[in-house]
C-alpha positions as CSV (number, residue, x, y, z in Angstrom):
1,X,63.6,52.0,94.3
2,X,63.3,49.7,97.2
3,X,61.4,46.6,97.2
4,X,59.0,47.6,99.9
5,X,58.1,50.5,97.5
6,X,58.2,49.4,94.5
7,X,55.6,46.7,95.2
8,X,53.8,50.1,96.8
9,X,54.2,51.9,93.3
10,X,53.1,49.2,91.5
11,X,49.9,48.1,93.6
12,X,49.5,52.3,93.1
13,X,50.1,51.9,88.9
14,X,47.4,48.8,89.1
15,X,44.9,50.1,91.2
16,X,45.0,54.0,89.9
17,X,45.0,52.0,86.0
18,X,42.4,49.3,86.3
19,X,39.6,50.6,88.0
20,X,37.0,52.8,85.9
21,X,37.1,56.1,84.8
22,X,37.4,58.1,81.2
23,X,40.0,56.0,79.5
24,X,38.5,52.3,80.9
25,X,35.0,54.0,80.0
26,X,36.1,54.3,76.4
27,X,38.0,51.5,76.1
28,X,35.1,49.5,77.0
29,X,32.9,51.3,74.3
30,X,36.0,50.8,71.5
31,X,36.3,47.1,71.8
32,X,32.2,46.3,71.9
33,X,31.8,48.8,68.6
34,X,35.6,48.1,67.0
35,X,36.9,45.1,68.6
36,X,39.9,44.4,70.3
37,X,42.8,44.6,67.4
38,X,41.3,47.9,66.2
39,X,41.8,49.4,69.9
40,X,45.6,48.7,70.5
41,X,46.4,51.8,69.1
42,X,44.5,53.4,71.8
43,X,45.4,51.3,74.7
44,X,48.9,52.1,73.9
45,X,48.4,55.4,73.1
46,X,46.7,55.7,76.8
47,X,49.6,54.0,78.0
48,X,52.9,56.0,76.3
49,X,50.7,59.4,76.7
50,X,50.3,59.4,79.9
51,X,54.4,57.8,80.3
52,X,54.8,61.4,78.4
53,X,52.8,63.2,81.2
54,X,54.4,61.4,84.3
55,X,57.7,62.8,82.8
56,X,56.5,66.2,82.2
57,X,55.0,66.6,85.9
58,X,58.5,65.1,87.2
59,X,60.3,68.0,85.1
60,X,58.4,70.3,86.8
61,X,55.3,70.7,85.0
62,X,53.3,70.6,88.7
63,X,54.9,73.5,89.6
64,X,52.8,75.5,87.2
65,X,49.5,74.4,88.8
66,X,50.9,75.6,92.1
67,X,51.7,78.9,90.4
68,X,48.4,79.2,89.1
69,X,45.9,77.4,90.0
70,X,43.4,78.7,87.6
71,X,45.4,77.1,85.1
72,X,44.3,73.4,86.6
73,X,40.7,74.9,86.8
74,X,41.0,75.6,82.7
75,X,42.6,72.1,82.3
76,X,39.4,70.6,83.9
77,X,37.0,72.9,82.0
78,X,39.0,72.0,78.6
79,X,38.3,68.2,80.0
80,X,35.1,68.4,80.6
81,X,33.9,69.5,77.1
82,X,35.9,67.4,75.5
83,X,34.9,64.4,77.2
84,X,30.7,65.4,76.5
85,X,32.0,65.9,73.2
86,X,33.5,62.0,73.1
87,X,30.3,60.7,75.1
88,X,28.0,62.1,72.3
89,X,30.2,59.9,70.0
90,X,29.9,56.8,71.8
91,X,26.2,57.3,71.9
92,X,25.6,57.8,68.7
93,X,28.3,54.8,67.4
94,X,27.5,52.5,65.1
95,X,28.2,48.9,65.3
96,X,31.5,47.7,63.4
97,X,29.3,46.1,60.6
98,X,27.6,48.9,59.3
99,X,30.2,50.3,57.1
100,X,28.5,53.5,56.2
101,X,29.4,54.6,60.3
102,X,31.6,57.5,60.5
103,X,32.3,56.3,63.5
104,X,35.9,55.1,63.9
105,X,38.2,54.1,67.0
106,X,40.5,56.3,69.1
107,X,44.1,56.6,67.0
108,X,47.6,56.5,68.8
109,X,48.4,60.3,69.0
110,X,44.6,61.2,69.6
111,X,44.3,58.7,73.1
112,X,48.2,60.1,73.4
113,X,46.9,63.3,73.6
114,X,44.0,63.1,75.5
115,X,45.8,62.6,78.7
116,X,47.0,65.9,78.7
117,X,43.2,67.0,79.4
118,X,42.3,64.3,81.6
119,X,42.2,65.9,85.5
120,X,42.1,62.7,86.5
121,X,45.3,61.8,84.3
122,X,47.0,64.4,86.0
123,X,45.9,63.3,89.4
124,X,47.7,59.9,88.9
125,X,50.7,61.6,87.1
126,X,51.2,63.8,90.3
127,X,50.3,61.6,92.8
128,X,52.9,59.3,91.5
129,X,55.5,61.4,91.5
130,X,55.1,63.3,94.3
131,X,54.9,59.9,96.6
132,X,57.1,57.8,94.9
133,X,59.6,59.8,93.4
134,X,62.8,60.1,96.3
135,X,63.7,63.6,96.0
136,X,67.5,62.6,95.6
137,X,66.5,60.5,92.9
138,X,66.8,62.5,90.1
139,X,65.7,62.3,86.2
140,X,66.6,58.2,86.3
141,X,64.1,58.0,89.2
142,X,61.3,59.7,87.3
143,X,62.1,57.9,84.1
144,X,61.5,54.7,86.2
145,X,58.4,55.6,87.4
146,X,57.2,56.6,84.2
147,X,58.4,53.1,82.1
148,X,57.3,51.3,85.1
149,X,53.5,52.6,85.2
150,X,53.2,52.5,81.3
151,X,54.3,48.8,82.0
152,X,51.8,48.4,84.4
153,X,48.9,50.1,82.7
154,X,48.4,48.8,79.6
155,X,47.6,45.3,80.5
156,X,45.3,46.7,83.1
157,X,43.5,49.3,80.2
158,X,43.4,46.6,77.9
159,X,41.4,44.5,79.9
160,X,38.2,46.8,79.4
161,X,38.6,46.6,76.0
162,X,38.7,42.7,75.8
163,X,35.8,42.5,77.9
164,X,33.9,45.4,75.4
165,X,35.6,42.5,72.9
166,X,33.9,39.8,74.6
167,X,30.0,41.8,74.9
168,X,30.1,41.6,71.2
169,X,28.6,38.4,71.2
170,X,26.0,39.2,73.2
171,X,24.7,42.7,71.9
172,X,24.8,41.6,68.8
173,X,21.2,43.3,68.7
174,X,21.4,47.0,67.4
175,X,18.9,48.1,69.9
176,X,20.7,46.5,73.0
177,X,23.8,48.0,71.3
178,X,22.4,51.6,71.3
179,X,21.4,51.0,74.9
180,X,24.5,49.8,75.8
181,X,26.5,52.6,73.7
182,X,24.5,54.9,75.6
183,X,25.3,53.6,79.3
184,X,28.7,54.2,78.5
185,X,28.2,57.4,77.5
186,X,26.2,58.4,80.7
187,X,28.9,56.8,82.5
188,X,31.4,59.0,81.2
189,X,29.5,62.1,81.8
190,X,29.3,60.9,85.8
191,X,32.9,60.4,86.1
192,X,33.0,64.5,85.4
193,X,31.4,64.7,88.9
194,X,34.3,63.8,91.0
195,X,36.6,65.4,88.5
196,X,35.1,68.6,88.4
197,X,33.5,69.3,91.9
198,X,35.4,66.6,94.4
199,X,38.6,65.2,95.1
200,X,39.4,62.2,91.9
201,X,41.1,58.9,93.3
């Protein structure tokens, strides 16, 4: 990859991994109600999931959409639910102290595998490839890409959960904890709107 677009790719990686949606919504909620050490298996399970899906749409896995397109319309139905299903959690979590919660963080292979029904996942893991993959480039060229944004968006994920982290101190209040717990679960059910009915960045 050239130089000129590599620094392209990776201000794309940054941008596309840092600012909010789904996985930064929950990440935020994770390190306020589990802390920060408790959610590295989810950051990283963001992170090497969606690596997983960037390869898959660069094997061809984009194609099918473009087959089918009411399989992408399933894919964001499928989403959708599941992500009202993890905003009811966050809004009814329980603080880390109160050890009778059933509420625990995201796992590795559960974040892993929520990228696959993520729209907004996929946008990223297509708009990647098809922009910054050279079409001469091959399977090294896609493996790349996919190494390079997992490098890139883990320290940018992580960064909402240290700052969930860092609200501990300050909600330490249950009832400013429930309100906070369900912001972020509001917020999550609003990022369905762009997902579901416009065009995601």
């Amino acid at each position: 990859m050239q130089p000129d677009l590599l620094l392209a790719f990776v201000t794309y990686a940054f941008v596309t991994s840092i600012t909010p949606g789904p996985n930064n919504t929950m990440l935020l909620a994770s390190g306020l109600n589990h802390g920060f050490a408790r959610s590295v298996p989810h950051i990283l399970g963001i992170s090497i999931g969606f690596a997983a899906m960037v390869l898959g749409v660069g094997a061809g896995f984009s194609r099918l959409f473009l087959a089918w397109p009411s399989l992408y319309t399933a894919l964001r139905v499928v989403g959708a639910i599941y992500m009202l299903w993890l905003a009811w959690q966050i809004a009814t979590a329980q603080p880390l102290q109160d050890t009778a919660a059933p509420g625990r963080p995201f796992g590795f292979w559960k974040a892993a595998a929520f990228q696959w029904v993520n729209p907004k996942a996929w946008i990223m893991a297509i708009g990647a490839i098809a922009t910054y993959a050279p079409a001469e480039g091959g399977g090294v060229a896609v493996i790349a890409i996919a190494v390079l944004y997992a490098a890139v968006n883990a320290p940018s994920v992580a960064v909402w959960a240290v700052f969930g982290t860092t609200l501990r101190r300050w909600l330490t209040d249950r009832r400013h904890l429930r309100i906070f717990n369900i912001a972020m679960a509001v917020l999550l059910v609003l990022s369905l709107y762009p997902l579901l009915f416009g065009h995601a960045a």
